[in-house]
Structure formats: C-alpha cells, structure tokens
N, C-alpha and C positions, 0 to 999 in steps of 0.2 A: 504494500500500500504506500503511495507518494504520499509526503505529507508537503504544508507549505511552512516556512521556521517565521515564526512573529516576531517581528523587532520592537521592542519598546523603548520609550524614550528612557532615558537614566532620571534616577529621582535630582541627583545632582543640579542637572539643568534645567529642571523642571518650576523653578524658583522662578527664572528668569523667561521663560517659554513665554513667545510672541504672536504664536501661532502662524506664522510663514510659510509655514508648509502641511499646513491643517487643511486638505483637502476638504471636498463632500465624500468621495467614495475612495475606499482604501486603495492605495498605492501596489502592485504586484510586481516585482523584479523575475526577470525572467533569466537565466544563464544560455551561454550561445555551447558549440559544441566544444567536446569534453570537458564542460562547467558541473559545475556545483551550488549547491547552498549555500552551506559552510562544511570545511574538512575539519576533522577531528572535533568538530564542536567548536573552534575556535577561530574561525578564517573563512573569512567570507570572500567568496566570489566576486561582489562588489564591494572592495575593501571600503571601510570606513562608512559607505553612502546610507547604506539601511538607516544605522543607527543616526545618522544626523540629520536625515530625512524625520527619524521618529523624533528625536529629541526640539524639533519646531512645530512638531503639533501634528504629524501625517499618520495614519496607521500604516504599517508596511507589514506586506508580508515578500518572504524569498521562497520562490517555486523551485523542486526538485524535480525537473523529467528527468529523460534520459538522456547519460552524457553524449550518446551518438544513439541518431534513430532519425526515422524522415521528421519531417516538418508538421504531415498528418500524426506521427501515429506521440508526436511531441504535445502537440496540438491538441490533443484528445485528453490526455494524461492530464495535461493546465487545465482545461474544462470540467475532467471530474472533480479537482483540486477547490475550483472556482464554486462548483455547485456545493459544495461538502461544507464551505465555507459560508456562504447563502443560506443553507439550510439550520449549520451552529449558529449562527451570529445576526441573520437578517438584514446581512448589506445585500442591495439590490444590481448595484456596478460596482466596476472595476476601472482601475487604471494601470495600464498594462503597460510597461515597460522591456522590451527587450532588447539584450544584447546582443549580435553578431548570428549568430541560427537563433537565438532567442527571436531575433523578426521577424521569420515566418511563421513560426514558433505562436506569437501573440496574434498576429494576422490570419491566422487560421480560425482562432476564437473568434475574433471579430467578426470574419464573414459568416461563420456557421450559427454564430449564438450573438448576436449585433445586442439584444436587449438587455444582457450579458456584459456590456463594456461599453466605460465611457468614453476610455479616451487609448489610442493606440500611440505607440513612442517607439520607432525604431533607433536603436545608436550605435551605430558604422553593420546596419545590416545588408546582408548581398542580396537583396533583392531584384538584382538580377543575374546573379550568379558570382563568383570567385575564377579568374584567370587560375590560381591555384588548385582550385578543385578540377576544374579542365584538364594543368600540366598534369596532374596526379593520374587520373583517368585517364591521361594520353600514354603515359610512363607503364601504369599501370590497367592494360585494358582488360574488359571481363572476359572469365574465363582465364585468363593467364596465370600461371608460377610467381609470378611477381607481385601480383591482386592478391593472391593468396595468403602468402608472407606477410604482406604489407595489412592484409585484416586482420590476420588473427596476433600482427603487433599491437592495430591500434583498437582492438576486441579485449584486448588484457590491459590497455592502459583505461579504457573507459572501465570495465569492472574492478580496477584499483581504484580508478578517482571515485565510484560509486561507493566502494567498500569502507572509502577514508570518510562518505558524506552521510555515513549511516542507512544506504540503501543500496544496498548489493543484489536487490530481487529486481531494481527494473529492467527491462529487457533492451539489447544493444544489436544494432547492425550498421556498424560502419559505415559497408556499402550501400545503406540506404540512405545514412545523414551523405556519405560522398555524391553520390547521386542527386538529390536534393540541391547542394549546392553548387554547381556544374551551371553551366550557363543554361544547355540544354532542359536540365530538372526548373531554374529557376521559371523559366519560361513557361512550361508546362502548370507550374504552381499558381503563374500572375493568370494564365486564360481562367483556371479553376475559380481563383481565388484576389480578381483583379483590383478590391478598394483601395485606393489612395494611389494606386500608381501611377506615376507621370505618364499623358499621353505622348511625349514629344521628346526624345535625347536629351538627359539632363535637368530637364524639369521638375517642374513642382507638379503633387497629385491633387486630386478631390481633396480640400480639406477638412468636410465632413461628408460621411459616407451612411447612410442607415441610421442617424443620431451620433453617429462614434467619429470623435476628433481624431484626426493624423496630422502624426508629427515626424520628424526626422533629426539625427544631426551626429558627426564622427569628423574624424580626423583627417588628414592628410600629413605625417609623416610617419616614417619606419624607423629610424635609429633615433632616438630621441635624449635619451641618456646614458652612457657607456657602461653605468653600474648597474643598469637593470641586464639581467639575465636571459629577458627575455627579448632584449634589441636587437640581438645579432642573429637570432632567425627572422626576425620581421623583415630584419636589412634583407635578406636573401630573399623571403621570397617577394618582397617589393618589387625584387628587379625583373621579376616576370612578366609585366603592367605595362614592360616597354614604354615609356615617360609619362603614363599615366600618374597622376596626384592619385595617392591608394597609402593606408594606413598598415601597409607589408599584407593583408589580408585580402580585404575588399574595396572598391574603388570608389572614388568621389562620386559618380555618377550613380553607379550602384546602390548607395546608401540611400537615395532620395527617396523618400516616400511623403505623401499630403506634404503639409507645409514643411520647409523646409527653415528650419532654425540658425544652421550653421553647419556647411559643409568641408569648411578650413581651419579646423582646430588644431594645433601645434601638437598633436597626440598619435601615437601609433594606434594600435587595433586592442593593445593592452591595456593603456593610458587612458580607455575612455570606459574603463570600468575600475580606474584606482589603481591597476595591476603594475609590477609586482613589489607588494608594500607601500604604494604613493609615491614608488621613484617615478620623475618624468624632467623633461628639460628644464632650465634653469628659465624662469619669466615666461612659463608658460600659464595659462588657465587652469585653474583649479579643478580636478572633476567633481571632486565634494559639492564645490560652491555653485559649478551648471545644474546639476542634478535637483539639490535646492532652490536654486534659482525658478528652472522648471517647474517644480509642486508649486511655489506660489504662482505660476502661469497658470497652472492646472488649477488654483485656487479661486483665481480670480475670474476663471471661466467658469465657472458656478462646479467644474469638474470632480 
C-alpha cells in the first residue's frame, strides 16, 4: 500500500506563521523517476521545500509511486493516494506538484479525475520527451543484450531506492518509465492526455483546463556547482541537447506546460528540487524560496 508522508509545520515557527503559503486545498509533491518520499525516514526528495512550505501555513503532503513505472500506471497509484486522503480528511482538491516524470505523473490525475485537482505545477518536466531517454533506447534497443543489462541494473537501483523509502512492494519496470519518457512515448501520452500543452514550439499551454490551473517552470543549466555530486553526470548528458538550453535532463522547450513561470533558472535538473543537500551555484535563486513563492501564487488564486 503507497502511502502519502505529511509534513507539518515545526511548533518553533509557528509563533511567527504568516500564513504565505496557506493554501485553500493541500499542496501534493510528486517525485520524478527513481524518487522518493523521504529515504531512511530522514531525506526528502525535495530537500528542505515540504517542511517550509508547511511551516507558512500550507498542508503538504509527499507522494510515494513508483520509483520507475509509466506515467499511467504512476498516475493511478497518486489517484488512489489522493482519494484515500479525500475520504480521511475531506479535502475536496489538490494541488499537484510534480517533478521531472512526476509531470506526467500529476497530468494524468488531472485529465482523468479534473474534479480531483486544483491546480497542476510541472518543474523541468519532459513533457515532450528526454533526448536522453531517446540516446538510451537508441544504445539500448528492445529486445537486445544490452536493454537487458541495463534493466535489470536500473530494476535493483529503483527497489533499493524503494526499500531505503519504506516501500519495497511497489511495483517497477524501467522499461516502461524509459518508454514513457522517449520522445516517441511522450507524444503518445500528450494525444491521450493533451491539457495545458503548448499548441505551437515553445509555447505556452491552456492555462486553465476542466477548472485545473497549469503551470510550469525549470532550469536551464547542467554543471552548476562543482561540489554537488550530482553535476558531473548532468554535465554529460546535457551535451546530448546538441546546444539546446536543457537542465542535463530535459529541455527548455520540453518543460512548458499552461502558463509558463520561468523557463531560465540558473538550476540543473537536480537544483530545482533542493538536490543534493541545497548545493547549487553561487547567486543563484533559491528553490526553497520559488516553491514558497508559488503557494502564495496558489494562495492568492483562491487555489
């Protein structure tokens, strides 16, 4: 059984609470592929944000899908999540946040269950696919000795990350999240599943769809800080993009979806979810502070 993890504001700051980020309908963090909750009980996925989110007034909950799985069968998993929570608590919406495969992830909810969600937030997701996920699936085509290998590696690191997140029963196929994010899959997913998506290269989408606001916003850079550990694979597979603006994962254009907020943030693909530890460049934008920033947007749109 997934569960969702509650974040609550600290009594500490509670003295001072301004209410900034006191939504109408609670807050839903979504993790992109092989994410998490939080590992060992203590490390969240979106480092820092949950709790600072709660500590001005927001309810937040963190979703646990699967760390690799499509986008439908991700999609459905958040949905049971969402009603389970509906039915304990008697919120009627949500505001849906995802990261990186968390945005189709969230956009699935939306179209299938619109009454369901108030407001949809993609941040640096491939919504129209990963050049990466393509070179992967060119390297590694199906069927092949190579595909093989290369699942049943990245099949043991998503049931590690699930095992470290306290859910080792949900179920994982790689090559269905790889597929998924492929140019080819994303395309497939936008005919299925078309709300907020730009009609024209680059553009901005519908930016309300069925009652449900769309938003967007991610990064454009890959090496960002030389101490994060996580820069020197971005570096690499950025240069895939061929001089595409792309945050080493997913591309500028990609990321759009409904309105778009801000498509040039000084962040890699890691940076725009706190990762790893709140290393990022030196005078660059906060993600703590965008994130907040956001709820009281979402606030102030009655959201």
């Amino acid at each position: 059984m997934l569960v969702l993890l509650l974040i609550s504001g600290s009594s500490a700051a509670s003295w001072w609470n301004n209410n900034y980020t006191k939504t109408k309908h609670p807050i839903v963090l979504v993790h992109g592929l092989f994410g998490f909750d939080q590992a060992f009980g203590i490390y969240n996925y979106f480092y820092r944000i949950p709790g600072a989110l709660a500590d001005d007034g927001a309810t937040v909950y963190v979703a646990d899908v699967s760390a690799a799985n499509s986008s439908e069968l991700r999609g459905e998993q958040l949905l049971a999540q969402l009603e389970l929570l509906q039915a304990l608590y008697g919120h009627q919406k949500f505001n849906l946040i995802g990261h990186s495969h968390g945005a189709p992830t969230v956009r699935y909810v939306a179209s299938v269950r619109p009454e369901l969600v108030a407001s949809v937030t993609s941040v640096g997701g491939p919504n129209t696919g990963s050049p990466v996920a393509d070179a992967v699936q060119t390297v590694a085509p199906p069927g092949s000795f190579i595909e093989t290998v290369l699942a049943a590696t990245a099949t043991a690191l998503a049931e590690l990350i699930e095992w470290a997140s306290g859910n080792d029963s949900a179920p994982q196929d790689v090559l269905a999240a790889l597929g998924a994010l492929t140019s080819t899959g994303a395309a497939q997913f936008n005919q299925n599943f078309p709300e907020g998506m730009p009609n024209s290269p680059c553009g901005e989408g519908a930016y309300a769809v069925n009652g449900v606001k769309y938003y967007s916003f991610s990064g454009t850079r890959t090496v960002t800080n030389a101490l994060d550990p996580i820069d020197a694979l971005l570096g690499l597979t950025g240069l895939l993009f061929y001089g595409e603006a792309n945050d080493g994962l997913v591309g500028r254009c990609s990321s759009h979806l409904g309105r778009v907020l801000r498509d040039n943030y000084k962040w890699n693909h890691g940076d725009q979810v706190n990762q790893a530890f709140g290393i990022r460049g030196l005078f660059t934008s906060s993600p703590v502070a965008v994130y907040r920033a956001h709820a009281n947007r979402l606030k102030n749109e009655g959201l």
